[in-house]
Z-matrix of the N, CA and C atoms (Angstrom, degrees):
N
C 1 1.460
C 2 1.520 1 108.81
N 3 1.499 2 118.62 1 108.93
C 4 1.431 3 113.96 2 158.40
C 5 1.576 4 137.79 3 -79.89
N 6 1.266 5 99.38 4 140.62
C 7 1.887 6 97.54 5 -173.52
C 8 1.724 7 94.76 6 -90.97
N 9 0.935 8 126.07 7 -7.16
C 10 1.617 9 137.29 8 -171.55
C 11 2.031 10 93.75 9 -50.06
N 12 1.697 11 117.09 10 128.01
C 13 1.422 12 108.53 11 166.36
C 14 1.798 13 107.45 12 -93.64
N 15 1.151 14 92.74 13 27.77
C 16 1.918 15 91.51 14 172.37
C 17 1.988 16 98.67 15 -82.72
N 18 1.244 17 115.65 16 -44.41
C 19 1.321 18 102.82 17 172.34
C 20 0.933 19 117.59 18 -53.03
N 21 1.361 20 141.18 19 -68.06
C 22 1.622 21 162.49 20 -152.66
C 23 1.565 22 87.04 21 -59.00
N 24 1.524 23 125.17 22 -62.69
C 25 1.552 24 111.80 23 -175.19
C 26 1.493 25 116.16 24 -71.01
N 27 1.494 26 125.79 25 -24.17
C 28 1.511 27 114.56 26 175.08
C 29 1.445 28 101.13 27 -76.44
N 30 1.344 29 127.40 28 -23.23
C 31 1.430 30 105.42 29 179.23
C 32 1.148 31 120.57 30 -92.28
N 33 1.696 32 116.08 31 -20.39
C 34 1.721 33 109.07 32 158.05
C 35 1.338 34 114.56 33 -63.62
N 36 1.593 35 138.79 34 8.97
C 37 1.137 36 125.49 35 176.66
C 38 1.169 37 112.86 36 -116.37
N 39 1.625 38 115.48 37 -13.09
C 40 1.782 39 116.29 38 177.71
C 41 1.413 40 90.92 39 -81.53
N 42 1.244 41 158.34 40 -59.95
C 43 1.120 42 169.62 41 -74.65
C 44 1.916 43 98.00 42 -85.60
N 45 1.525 44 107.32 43 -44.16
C 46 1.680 45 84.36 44 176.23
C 47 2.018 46 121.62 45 -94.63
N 48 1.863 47 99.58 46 5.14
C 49 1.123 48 122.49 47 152.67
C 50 2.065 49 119.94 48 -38.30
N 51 1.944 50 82.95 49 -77.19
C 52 1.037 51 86.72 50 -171.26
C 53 1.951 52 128.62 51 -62.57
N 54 1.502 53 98.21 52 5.95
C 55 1.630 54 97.80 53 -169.18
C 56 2.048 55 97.06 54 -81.04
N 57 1.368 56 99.98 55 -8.73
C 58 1.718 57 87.21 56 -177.71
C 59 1.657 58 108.36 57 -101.21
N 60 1.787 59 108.46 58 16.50
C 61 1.434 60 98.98 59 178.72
C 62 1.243 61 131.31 60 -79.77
N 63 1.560 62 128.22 61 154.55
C 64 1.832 63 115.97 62 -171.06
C 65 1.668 64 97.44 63 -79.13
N 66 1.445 65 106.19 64 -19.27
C 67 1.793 66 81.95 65 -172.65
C 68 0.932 67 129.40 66 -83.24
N 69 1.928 68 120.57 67 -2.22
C 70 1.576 69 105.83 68 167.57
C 71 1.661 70 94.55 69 -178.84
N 72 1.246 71 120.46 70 172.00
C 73 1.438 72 125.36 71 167.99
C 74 1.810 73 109.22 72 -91.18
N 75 1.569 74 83.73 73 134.05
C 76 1.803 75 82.43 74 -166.83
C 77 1.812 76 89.36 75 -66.04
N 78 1.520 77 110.85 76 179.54
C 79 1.194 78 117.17 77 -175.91
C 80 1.709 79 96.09 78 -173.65
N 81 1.835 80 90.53 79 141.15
C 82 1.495 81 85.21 80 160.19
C 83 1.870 82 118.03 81 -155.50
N 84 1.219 83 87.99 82 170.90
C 85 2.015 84 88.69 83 -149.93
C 86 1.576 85 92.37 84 -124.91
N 87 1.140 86 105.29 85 131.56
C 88 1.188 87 142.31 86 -166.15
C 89 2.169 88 94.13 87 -114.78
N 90 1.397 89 115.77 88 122.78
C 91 1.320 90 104.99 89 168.22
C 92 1.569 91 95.71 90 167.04
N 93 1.436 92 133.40 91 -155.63
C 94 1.108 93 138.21 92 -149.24
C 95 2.102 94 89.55 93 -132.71
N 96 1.327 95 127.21 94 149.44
C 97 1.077 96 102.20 95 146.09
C 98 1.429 97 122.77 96 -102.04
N 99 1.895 98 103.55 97 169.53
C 100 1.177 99 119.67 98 -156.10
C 101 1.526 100 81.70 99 -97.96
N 102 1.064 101 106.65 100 -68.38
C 103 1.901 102 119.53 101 -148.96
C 104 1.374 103 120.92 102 -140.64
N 105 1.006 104 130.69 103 139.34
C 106 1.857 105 127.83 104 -177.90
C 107 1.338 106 107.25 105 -111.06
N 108 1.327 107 139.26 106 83.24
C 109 1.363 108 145.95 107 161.92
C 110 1.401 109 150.67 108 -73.81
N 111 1.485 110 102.43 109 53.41
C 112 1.573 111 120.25 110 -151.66
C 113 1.512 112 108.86 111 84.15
N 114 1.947 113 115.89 112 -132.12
C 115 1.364 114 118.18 113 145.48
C 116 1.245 115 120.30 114 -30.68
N 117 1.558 116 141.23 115 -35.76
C 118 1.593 117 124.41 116 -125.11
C 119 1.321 118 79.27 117 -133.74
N 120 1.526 119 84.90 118 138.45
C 121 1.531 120 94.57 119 -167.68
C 122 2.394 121 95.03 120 -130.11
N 123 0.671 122 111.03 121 120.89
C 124 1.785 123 128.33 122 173.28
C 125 1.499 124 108.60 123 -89.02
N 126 0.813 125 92.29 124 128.27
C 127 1.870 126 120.33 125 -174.87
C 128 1.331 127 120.72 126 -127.03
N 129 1.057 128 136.57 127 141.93
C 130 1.353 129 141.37 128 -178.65
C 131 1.704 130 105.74 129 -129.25
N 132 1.478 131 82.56 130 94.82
C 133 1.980 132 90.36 131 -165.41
C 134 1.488 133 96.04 132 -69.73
N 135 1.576 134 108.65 133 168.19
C 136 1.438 135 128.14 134 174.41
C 137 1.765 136 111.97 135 -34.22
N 138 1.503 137 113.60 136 -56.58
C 139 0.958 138 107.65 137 173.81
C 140 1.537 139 154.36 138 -63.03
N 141 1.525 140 86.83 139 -10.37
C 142 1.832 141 124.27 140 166.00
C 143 1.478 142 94.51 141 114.60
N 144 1.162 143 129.40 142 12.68
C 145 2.023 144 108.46 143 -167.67
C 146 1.602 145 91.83 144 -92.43
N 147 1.117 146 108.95 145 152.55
C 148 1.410 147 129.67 146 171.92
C 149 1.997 148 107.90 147 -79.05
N 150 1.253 149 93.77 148 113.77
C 151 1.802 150 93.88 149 -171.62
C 152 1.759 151 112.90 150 -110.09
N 153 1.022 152 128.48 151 98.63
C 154 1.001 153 122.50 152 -173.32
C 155 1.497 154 120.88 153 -90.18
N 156 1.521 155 120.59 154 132.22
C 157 1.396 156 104.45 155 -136.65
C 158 2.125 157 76.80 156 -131.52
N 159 1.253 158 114.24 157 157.06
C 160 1.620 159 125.65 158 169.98
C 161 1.042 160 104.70 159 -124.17
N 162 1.309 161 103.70 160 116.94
C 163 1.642 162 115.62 161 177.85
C 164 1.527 163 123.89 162 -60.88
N 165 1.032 164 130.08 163 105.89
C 166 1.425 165 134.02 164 174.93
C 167 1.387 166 112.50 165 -50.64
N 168 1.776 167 137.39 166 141.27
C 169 0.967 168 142.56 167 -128.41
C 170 1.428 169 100.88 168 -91.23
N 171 1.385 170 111.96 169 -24.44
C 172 1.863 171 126.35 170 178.74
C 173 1.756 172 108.84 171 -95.79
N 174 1.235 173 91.16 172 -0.27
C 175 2.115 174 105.06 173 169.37
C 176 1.875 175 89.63 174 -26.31
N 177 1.713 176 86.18 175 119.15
C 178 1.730 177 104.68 176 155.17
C 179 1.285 178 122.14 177 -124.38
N 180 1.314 179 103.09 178 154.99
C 181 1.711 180 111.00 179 -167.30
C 182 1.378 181 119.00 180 -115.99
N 183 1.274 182 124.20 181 108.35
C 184 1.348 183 107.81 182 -174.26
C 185 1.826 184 107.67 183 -118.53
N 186 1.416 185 128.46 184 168.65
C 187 1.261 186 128.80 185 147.62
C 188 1.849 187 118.08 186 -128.53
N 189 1.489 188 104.47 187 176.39
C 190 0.978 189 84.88 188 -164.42
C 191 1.618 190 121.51 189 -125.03
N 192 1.076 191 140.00 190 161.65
C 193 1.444 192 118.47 191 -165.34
C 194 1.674 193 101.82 192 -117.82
N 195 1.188 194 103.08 193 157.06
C 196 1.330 195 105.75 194 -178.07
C 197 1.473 196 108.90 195 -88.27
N 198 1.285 197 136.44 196 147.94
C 199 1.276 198 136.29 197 -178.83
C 200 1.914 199 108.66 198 -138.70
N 201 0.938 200 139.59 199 -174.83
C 202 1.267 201 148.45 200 159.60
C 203 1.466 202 124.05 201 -124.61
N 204 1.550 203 103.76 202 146.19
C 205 1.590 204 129.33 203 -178.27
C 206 2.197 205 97.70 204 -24.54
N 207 1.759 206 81.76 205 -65.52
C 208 2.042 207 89.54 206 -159.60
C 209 2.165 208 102.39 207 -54.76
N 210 1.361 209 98.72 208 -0.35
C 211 1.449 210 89.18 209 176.51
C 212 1.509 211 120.20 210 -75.46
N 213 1.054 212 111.05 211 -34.96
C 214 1.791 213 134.15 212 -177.80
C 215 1.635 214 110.19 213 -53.40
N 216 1.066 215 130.00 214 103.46
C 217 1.411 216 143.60 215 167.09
C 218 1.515 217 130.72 216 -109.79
N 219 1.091 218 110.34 217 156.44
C 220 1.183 219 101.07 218 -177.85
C 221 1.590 220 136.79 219 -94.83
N 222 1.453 221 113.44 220 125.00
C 223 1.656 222 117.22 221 -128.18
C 224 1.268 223 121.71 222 123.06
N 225 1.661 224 118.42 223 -7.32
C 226 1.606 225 111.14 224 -164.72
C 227 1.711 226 80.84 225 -107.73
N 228 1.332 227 107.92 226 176.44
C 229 1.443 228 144.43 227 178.69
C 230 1.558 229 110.26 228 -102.84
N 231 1.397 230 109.15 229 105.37
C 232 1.654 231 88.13 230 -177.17
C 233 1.648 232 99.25 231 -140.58
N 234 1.509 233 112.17 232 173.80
C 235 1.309 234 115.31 233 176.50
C 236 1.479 235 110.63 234 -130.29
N 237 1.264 236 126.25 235 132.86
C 238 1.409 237 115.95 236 -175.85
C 239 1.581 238 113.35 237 -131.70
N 240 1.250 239 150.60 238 137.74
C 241 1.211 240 144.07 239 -179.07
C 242 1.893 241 94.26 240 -98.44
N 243 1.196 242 92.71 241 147.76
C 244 2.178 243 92.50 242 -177.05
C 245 1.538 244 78.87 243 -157.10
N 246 1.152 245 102.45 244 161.90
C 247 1.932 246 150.21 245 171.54
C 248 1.568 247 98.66 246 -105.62
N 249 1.127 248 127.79 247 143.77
C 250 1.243 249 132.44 248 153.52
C 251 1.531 250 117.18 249 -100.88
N 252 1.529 251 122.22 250 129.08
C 253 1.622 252 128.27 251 -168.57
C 254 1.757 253 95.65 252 -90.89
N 255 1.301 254 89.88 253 175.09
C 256 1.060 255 127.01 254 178.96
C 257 1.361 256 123.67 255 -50.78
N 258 1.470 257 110.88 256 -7.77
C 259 2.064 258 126.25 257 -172.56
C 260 1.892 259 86.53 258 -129.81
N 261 1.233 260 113.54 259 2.86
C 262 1.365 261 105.84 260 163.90
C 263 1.512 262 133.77 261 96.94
N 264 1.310 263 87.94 262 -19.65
C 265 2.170 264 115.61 263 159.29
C 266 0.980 265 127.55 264 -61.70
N 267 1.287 266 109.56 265 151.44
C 268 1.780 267 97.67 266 179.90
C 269 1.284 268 83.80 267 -114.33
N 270 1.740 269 91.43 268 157.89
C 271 1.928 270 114.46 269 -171.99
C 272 2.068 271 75.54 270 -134.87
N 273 1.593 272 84.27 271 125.27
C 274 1.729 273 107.07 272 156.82
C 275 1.515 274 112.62 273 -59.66
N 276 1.690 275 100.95 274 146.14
C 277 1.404 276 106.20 275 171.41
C 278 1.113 277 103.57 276 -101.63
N 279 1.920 278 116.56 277 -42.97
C 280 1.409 279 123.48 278 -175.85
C 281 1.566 280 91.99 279 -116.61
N 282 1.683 281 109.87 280 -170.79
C 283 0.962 282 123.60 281 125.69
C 284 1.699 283 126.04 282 -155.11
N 285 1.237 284 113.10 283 152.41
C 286 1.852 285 100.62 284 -173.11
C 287 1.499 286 106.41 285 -134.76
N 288 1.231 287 124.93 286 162.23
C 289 0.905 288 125.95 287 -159.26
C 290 1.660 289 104.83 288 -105.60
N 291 1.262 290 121.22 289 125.11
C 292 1.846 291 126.78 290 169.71
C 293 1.542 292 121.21 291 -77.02
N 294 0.965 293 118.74 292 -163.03
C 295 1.332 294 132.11 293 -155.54
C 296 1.886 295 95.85 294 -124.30
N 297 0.881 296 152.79 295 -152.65
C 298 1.504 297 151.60 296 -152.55
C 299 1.836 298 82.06 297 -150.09
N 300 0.816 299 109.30 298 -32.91
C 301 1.780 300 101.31 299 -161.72
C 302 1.938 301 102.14 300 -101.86
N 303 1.386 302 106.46 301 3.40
C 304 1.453 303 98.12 302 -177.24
C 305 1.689 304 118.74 303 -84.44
N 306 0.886 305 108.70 304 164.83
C 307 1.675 306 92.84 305 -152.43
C 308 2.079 307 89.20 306 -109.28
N 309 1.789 308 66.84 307 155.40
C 310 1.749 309 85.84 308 -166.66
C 311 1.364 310 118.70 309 -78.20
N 312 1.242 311 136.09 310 147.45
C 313 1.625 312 135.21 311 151.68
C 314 1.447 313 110.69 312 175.81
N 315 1.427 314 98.88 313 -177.59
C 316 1.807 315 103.35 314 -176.37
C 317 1.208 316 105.88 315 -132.15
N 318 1.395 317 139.47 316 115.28
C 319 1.326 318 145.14 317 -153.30
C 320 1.932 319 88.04 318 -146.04
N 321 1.794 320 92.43 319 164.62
C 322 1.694 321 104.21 320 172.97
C 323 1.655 322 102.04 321 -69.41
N 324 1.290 323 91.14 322 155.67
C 325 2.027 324 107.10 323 159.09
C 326 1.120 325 103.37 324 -125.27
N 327 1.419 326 104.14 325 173.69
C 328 1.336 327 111.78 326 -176.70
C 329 1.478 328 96.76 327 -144.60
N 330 1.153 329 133.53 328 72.11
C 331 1.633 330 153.60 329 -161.01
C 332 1.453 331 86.50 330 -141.31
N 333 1.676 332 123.97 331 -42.90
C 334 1.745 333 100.23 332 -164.62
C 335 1.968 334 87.10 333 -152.35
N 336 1.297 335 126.16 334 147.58
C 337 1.731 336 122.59 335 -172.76
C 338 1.736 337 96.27 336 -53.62
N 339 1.019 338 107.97 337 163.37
C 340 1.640 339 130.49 338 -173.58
C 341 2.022 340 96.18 339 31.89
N 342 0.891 341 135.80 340 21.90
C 343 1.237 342 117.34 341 -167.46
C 344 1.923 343 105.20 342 -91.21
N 345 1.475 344 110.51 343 151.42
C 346 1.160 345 122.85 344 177.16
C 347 1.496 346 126.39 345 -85.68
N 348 1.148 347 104.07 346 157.59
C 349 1.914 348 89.04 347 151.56
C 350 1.333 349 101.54 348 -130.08
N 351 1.310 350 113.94 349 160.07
C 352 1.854 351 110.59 350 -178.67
C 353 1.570 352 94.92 351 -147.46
N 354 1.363 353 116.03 352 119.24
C 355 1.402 354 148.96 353 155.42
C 356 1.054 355 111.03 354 -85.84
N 357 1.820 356 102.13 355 101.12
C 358 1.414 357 99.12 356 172.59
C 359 1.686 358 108.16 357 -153.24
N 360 0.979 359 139.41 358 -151.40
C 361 1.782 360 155.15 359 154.39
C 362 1.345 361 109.23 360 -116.25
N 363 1.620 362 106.40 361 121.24
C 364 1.268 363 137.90 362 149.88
C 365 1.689 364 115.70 363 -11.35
N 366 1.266 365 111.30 364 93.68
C 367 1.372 366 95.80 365 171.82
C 368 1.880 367 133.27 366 -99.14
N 369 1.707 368 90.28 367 -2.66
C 370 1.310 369 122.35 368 -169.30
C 371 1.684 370 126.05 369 167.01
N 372 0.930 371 96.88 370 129.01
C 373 1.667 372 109.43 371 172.82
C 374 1.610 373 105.60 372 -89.10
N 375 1.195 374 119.39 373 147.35
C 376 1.019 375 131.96 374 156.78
C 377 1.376 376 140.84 375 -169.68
N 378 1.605 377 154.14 376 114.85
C 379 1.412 378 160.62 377 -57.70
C 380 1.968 379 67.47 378 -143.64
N 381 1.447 380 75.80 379 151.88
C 382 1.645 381 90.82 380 177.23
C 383 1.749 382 92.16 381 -170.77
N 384 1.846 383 110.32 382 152.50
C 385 1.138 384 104.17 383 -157.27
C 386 1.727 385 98.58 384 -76.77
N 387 1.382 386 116.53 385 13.67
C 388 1.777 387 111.87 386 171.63
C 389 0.971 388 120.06 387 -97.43
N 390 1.717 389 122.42 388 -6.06
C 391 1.314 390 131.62 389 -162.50
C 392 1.779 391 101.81 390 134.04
N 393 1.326 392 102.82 391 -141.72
C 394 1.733 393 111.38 392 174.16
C 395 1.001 394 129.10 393 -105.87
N 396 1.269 395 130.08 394 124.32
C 397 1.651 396 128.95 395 163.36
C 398 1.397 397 131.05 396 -64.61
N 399 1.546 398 122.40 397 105.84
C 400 1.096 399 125.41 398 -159.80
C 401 1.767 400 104.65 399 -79.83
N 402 1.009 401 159.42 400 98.94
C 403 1.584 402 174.83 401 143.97
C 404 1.534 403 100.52 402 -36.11
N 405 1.451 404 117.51 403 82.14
C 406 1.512 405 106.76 404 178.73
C 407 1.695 406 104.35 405 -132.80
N 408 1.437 407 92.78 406 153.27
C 409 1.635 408 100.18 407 -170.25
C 410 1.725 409 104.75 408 -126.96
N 411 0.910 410 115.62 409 140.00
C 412 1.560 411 140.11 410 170.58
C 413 1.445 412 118.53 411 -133.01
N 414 1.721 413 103.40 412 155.48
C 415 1.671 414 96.21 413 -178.36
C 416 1.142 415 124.64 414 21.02
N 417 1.536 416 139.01 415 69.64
C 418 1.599 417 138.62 416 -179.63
C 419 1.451 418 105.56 417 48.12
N 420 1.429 419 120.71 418 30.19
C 421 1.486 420 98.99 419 -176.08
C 422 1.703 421 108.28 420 -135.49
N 423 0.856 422 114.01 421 166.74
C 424 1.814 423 121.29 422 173.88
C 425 1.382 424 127.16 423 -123.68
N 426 1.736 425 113.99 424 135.13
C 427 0.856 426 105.55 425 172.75
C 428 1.827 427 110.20 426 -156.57
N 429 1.711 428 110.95 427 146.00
C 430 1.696 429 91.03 428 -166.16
C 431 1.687 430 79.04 429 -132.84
N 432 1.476 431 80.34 430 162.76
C 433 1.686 432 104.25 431 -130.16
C 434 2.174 433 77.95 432 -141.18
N 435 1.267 434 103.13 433 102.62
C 436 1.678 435 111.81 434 165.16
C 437 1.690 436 121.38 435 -61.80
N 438 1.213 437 118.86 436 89.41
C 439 1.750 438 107.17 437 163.19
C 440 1.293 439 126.33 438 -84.20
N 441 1.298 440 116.24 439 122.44
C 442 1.301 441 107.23 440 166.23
C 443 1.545 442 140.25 441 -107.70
N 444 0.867 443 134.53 442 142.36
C 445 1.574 444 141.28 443 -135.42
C 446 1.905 445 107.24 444 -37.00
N 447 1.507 446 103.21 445 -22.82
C 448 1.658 447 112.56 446 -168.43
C 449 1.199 448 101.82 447 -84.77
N 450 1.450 449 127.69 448 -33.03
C 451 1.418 450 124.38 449 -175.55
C 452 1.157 451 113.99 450 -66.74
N 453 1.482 452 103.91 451 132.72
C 454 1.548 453 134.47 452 -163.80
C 455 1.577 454 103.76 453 -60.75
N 456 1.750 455 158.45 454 146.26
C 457 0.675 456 138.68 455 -6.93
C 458 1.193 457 117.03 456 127.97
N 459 1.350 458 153.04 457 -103.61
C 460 1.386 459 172.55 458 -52.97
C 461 1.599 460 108.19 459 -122.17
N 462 1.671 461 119.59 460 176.60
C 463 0.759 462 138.90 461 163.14
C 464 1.553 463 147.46 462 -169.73
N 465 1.392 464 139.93 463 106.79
C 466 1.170 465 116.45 464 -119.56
C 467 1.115 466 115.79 465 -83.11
N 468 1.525 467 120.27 466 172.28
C 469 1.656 468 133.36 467 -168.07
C 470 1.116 469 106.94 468 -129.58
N 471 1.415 470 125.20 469 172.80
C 472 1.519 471 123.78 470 -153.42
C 473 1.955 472 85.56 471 -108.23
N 474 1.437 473 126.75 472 135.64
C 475 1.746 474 118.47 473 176.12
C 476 1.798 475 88.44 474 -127.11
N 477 1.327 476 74.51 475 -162.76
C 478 1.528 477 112.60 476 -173.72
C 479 1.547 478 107.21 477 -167.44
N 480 1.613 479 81.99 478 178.23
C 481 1.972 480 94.72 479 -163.95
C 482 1.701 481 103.36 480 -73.43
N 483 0.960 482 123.63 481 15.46
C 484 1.741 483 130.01 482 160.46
C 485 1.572 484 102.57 483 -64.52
N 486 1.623 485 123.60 484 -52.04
C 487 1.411 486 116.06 485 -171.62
C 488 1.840 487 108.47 486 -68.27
N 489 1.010 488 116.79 487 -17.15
C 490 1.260 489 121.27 488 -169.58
C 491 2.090 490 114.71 489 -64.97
N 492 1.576 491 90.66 490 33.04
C 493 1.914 492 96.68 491 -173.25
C 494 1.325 493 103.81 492 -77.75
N 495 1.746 494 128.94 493 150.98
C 496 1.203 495 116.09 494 173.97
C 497 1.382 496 118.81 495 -81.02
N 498 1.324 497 117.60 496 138.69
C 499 1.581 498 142.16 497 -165.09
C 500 1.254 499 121.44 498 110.83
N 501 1.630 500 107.23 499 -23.00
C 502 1.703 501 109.22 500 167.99
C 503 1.535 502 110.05 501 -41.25
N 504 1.521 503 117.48 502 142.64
C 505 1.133 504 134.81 503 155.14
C 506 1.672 505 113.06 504 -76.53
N 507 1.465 506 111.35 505 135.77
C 508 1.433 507 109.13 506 -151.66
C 509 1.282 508 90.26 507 -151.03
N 510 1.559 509 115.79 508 131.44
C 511 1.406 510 107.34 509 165.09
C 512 1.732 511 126.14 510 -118.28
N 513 0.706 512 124.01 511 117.35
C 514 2.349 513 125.82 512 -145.08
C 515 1.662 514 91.93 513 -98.92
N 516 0.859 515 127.96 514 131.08
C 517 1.768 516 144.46 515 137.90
C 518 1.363 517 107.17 516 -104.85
N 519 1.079 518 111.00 517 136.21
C 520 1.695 519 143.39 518 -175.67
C 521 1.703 520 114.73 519 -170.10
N 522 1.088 521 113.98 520 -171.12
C 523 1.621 522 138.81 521 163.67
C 524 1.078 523 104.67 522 -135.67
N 525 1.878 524 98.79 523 135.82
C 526 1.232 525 112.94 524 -167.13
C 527 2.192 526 87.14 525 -103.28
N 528 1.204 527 75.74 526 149.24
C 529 2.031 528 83.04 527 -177.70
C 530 1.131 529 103.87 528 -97.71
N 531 1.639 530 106.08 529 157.82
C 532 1.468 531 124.12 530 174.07
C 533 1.970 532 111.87 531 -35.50
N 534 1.041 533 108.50 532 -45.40
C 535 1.349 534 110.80 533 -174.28
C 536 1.509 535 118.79 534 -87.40
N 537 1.734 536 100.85 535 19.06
C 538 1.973 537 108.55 536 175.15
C 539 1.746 538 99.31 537 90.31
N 540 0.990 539 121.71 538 -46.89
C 541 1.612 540 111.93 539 178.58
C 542 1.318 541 122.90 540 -13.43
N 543 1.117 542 125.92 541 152.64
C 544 1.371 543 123.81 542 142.09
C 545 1.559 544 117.83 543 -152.08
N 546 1.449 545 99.54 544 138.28
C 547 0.474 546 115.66 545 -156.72
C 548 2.576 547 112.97 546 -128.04
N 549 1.201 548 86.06 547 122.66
C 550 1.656 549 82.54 548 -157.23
C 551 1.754 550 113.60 549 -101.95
N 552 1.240 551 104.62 550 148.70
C 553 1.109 552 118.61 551 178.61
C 554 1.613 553 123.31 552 -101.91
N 555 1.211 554 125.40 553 -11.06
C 556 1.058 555 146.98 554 174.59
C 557 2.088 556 127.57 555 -173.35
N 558 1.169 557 95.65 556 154.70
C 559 1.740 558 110.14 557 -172.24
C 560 1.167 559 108.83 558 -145.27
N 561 1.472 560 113.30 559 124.82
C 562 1.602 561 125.45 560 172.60
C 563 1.648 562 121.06 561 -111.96
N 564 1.341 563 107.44 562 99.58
C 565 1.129 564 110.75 563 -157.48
C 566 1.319 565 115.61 564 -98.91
N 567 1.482 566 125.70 565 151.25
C 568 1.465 567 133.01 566 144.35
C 569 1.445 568 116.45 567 -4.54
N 570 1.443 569 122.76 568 109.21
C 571 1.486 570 119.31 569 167.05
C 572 1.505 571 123.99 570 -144.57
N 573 1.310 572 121.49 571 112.06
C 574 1.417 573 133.63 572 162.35
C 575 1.849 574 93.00 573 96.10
N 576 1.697 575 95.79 574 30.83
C 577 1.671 576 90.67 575 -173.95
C 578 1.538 577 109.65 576 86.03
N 579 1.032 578 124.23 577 -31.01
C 580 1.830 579 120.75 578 168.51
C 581 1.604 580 130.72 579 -65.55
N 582 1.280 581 118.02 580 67.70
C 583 1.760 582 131.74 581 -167.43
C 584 1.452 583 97.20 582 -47.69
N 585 1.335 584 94.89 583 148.25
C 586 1.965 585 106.65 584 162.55
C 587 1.031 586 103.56 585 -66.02
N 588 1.260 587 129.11 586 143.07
C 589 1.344 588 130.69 587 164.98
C 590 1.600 589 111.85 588 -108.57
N 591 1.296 590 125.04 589 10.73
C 592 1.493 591 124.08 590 -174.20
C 593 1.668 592 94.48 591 -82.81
């Protein structure tokens, strides 16, 4: 098991890669853990089912730190999941902070219905009466992204199988296999009381 965040960022960047692979449908679980059992790790997803997950042999561990809105400048690497309202904007649910080398785009999530995520660089901050307008550009393109003062924050930290206590909030990416398995490649867990919010 690596605590290394070089996994955690190559696999937040294959992520709309891996949806055309034959070996499984990526998947990811949102829930508390139950239990750490060697490889096998038990989850108690959002919805209450018990998910039992096998750790893949390059299994990474991350947690996450809390950070604030006035930290965000322009020049940073960030990732944000948003909803778009009703006047046509997107308002953030999360936001986390990337690496300089993580690669850019705007693809669906599935953290909130129709919601996005957008990987991109900071092109500007700016005060808006909801909070700040995030001004971010990817692949020749633009897009500003509303935070408001409640939206969570974070950024990741390097863990280990110490965070793995039951009740931690934990969030699992893997592919689930033809035969229901799943099986994970990484977990971002609950740390010092600071939940993932992705």
């Amino acid at each position: 098991m690596r605590s290394s965040l070089m996994g955690v960022f190559f696999a937040l960047a294959v992520i709309p890669v891996l949806a055309q692979t034959s070996e499984g449908t990526p998947t990811r679980i949102r829930g508390t853990v139950e239990r750490l059992d060697g490889q096998t790790l038990l989850v108690k997803s959002q919805a209450g089912q018990d998910v039992s997950v096998t750790m893949a042999p390059n299994f990474t561990v991350t947690g996450v730190e809390k950070r604030s809105l006035s930290e965000i400048k322009a020049g940073d690497s960030i990732a944000s999941t948003s909803v778009r309202g009703a006047d046509g904007k997107l308002r953030a649910l999360e936001v986390h902070f990337l690496p300089p080398t993580a690669n850019q785009g705007q693809f669906p999530a599935d953290l909130a219905p129709n919601s996005l995520m957008t990987n991109a660089v900071v092109a500007g901050v700016a005060e808006a009466p909801q909070g700040q307008v995030l001004r971010m550009t990817y692949k020749g393109q633009e897009a500003e992204i509303i935070v408001t003062p409640d939206v969570p924050v974070v950024a990741f930290v390097p863990g280990d199988i110490n965070l793995f206590k039951p009740g931690a909030a934990i969030f699992v990416s893997g592919l689930r296999k033809p035969d229901g398995s799943v099986v994970a490649t990484r977990a971002t867990l609950e740390k010092d009381g600071v939940k993932p919010p992705m």
